[in-house]
C-alpha positions in Angstrom: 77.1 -83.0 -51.9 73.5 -82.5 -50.9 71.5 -80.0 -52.0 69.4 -80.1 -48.9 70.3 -78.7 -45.8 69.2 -79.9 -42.2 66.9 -76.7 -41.1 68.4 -77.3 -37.3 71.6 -76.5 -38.8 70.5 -73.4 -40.2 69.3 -70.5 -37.5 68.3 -67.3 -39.0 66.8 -64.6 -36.9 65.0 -61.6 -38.1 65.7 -58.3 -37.0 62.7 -57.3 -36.1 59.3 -59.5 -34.2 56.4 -59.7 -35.9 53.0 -59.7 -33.6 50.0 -61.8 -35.2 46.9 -60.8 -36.0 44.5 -59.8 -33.0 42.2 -57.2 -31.4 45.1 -54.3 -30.0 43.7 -53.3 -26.9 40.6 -52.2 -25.9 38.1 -50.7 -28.1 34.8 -50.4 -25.6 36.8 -48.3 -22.8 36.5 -44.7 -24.5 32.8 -45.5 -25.4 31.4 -46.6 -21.7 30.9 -44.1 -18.5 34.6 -44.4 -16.8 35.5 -44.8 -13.2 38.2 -44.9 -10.8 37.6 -47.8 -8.1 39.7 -48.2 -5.1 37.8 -51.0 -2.8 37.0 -54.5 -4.2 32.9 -53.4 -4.3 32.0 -49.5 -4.7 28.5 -48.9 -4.8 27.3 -46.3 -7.9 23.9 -44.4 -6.9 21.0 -44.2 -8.8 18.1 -41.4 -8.8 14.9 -42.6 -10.9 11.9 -39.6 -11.9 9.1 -38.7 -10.0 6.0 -36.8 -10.8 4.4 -33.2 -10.5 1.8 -33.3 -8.2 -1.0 -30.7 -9.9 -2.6 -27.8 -7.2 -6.1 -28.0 -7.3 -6.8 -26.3 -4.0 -5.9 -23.2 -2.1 -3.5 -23.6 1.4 -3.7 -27.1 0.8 -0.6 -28.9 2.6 2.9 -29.6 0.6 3.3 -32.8 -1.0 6.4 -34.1 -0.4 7.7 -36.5 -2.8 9.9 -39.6 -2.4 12.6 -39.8 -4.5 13.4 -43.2 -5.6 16.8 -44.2 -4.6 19.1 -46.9 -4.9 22.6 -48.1 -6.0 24.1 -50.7 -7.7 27.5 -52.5 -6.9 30.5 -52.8 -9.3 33.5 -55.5 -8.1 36.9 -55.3 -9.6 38.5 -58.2 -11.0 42.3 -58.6 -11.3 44.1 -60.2 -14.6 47.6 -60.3 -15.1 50.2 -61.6 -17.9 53.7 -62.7 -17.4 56.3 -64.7 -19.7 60.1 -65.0 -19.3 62.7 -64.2 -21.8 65.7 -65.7 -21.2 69.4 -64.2 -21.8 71.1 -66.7 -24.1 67.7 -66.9 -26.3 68.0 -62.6 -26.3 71.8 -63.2 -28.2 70.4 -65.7 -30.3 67.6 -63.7 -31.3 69.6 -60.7 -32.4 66.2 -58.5 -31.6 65.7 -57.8 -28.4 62.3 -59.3 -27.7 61.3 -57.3 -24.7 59.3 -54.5 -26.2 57.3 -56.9 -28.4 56.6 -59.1 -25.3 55.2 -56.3 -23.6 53.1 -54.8 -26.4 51.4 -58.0 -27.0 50.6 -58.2 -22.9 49.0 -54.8 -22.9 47.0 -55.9 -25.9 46.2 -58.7 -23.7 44.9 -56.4 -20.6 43.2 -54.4 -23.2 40.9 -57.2 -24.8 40.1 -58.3 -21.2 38.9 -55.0 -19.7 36.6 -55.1 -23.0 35.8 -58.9 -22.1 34.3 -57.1 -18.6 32.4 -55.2 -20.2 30.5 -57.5 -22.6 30.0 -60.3 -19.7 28.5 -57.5 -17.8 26.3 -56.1 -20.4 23.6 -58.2 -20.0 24.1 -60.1 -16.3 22.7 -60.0 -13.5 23.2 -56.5 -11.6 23.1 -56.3 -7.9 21.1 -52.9 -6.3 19.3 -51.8 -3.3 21.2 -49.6 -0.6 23.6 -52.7 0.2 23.9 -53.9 -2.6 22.4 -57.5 -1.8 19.4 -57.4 -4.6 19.9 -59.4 -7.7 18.0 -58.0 -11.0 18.6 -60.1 -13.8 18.7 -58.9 -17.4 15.4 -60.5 -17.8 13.9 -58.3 -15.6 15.3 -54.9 -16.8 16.6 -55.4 -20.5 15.0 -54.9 -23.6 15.8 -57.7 -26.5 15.3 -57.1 -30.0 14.8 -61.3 -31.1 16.9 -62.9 -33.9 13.9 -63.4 -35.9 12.8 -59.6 -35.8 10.8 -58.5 -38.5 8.6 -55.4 -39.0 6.8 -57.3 -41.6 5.4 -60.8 -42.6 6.6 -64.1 -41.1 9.2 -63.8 -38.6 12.5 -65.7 -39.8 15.5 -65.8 -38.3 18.1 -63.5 -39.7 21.9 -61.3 -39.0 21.5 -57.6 -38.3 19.2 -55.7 -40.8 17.8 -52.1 -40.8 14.7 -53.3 -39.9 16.8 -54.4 -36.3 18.5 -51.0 -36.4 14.9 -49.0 -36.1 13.8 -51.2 -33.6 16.9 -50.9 -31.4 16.3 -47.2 -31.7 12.9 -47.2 -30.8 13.3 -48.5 -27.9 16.0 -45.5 -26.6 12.8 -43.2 -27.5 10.1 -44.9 -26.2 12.5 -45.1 -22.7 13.7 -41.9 -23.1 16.9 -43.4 -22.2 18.8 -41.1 -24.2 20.3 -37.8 -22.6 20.8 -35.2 -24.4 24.4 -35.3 -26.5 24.7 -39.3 -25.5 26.1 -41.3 -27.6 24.8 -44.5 -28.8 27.1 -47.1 -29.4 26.4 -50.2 -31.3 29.3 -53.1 -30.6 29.0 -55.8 -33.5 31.3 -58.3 -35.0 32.1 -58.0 -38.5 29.0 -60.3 -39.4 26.7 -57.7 -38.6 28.8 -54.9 -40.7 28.7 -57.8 -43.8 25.0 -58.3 -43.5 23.8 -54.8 -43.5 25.3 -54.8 -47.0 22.9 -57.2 -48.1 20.1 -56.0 -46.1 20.1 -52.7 -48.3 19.3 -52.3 -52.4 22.3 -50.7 -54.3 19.8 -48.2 -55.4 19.4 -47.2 -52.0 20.6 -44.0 -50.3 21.7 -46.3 -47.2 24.1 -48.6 -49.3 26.6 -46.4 -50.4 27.0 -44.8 -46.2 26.8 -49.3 -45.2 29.7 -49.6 -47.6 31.8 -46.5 -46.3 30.9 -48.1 -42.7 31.9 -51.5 -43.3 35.1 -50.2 -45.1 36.3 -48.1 -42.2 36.2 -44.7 -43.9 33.4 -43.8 -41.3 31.9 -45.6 -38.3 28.4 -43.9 -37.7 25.3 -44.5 -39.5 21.2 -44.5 -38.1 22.2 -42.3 -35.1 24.6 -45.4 -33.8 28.8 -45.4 -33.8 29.8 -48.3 -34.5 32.2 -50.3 -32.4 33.3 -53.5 -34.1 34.7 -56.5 -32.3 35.0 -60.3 -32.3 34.7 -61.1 -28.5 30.7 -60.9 -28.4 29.2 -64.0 -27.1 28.5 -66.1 -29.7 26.2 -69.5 -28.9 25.2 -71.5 -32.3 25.8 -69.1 -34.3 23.6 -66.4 -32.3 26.0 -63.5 -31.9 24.4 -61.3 -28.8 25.3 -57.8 -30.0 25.1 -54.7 -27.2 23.5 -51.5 -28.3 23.9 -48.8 -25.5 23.8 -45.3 -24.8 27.1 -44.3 -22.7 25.9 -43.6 -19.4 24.1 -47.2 -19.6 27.7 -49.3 -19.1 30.1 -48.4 -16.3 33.9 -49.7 -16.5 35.6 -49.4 -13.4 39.5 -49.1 -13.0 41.5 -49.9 -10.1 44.9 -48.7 -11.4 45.9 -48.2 -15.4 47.7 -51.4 -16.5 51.2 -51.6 -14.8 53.9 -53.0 -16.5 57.0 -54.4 -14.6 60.3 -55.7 -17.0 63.3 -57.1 -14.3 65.6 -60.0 -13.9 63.8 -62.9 -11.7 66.4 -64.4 -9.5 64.7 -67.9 -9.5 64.6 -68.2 -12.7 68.9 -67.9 -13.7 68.0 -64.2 -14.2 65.8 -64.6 -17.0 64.1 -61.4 -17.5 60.0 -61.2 -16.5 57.6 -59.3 -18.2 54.8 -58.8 -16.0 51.4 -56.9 -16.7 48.7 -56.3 -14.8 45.8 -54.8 -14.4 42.1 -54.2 -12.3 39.1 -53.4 -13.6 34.8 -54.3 -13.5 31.8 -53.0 -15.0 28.3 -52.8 -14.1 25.1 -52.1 -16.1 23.5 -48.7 -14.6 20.4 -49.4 -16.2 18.6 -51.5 -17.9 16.7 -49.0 -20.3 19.8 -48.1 -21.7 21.0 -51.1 -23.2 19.8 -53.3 -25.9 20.6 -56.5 -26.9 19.8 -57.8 -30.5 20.2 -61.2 -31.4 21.8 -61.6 -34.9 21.9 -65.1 -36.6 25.5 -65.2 -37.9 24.4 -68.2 -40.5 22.2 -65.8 -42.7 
């Protein structure tokens, strides 16, 4: 007799389903400015500062000042997930794979809504009073460059403290920075590894970089930390956004729906169906930063 046996003869099903490795929902959505959206476009106003105007004369006439005003537009953008499970592979499965199924769709919503936000981080953003005026990220954003460096010869490099205080200066110097905002720094684990080599282990910093990249705590310079892999990454240049809240808008038509039923046109195979609508929109430009890390060094 063999001592092999033919694996298609042998079916054994676990009790339980395992879901592989990936991001679990979103992790931007309770750092951003939240909104609920009920048209395709809504339009988001804007009010920008004026000036005093000094009295240097008695009776003289009121000034009036105009207020700069404008808008810009945020458009939803529907995603949905469905897969069918069907009855006989249920029995043969032993676990019933419907709860699993749905988890991992929700997870699916969840890394798209986040996916919104970081393609609209630094695209073009459409103003005016309708609407209709393009300002690209160019003309608004402020950059620090992957080859940053406070001293010396610039050189390419990942994130580094030097980075950090330079991100940070530019909230000051724009004042872009309410009172009690949060600033949020979204990296990819890259960024968390290099800012332990960027620091001396005699250092004060190294020991709060460790604790950071560990997960014990998520804050350090005045930025929380927000770690994920979907940044934009083009050779090997990882565009990471640095933001105070009120700088990104999500919008939300609806919170993901979730619909489990039979589908009659397919024998009755059950569907799980997600689905979900949602945008964002940069609100201004002097609130979010994007620094170019070299992912290489």
């Amino acid at each position: 007799m063999s001592f092999s046996v033919d694996t298609a003869l042998v079916q054994a099903y676990k009790s339980n389903i395992t879901l592989l490795s990936q991001q679990r929902g979103s992790r931007l959505r309770p750092y951003v400015r939240n909104e609920m959206q009920n048209a395709e476009f809504e339009y988001y106003d804007r009010l920008d500062s004026t000036a005093a105007v000094e009295v240097t004369t008695r009776h003289a006439d009121t000034p009036l000042i105009s207020s700069p005003h404008d808008r810009r537009r945020c458009g939803l953008r529907d995603f949905d997930w469905a897969d069918l499970i069907d009855r006989k592979d249920k029995i043969k499965m032993l676990a019933d794979p419907t709860a699993p199924y749905t988890q991992n769709a929700i997870f699916a919503l969840g890394r798209a809504m986040d996916q919104v936000v970081i393609d609209a981080a630094f695209a073009s953003v459409y103003t005016g009073k309708t609407g209709s005026t393009a300002v690209t990220w160019a003309t608004e954003g402020n950059e620090v460059a992957v080859d940053y460096v406070e001293t010396g010869v610039a050189t390419n490099s990942n994130l580094t403290i030097a980075k950090l205080r330079k991100a940070k200066d530019y909230f000051g110097v724009n004042e872009s920075q309410a009172d009690g905002e949060p600033l949020i720094a979204v990296v990819s684990q890259s960024q968390l590894t290099s800012l332990l080599r960027t620091v001396e282990v005699t250092n004060a910093d190294y020991n709060t970089v460790k604790a950071l990249v560990s997960g014990s705590i998520d804050t350090f310079m005045g930025f929380k930390f927000v770690r994920t892999q979907l940044l934009t990454v083009t050779n090997s240049i990882r565009e990471c956004i640095f933001f105070a809240q009120n700088g990104l808008l999500l919008a939300t038509s609806m919170e993901v729906n979730v619909d489990v039923g039979p589908r009659r046109d397919k024998r009755n195979a059950i569907q799980v169906y997600v689905s979900g609508g949602f945008g964002a929109v940069r609100m201004e430009g002097k609130k979010v930063v994007r620094v170019k890390c070299d992912e290489t060094k």
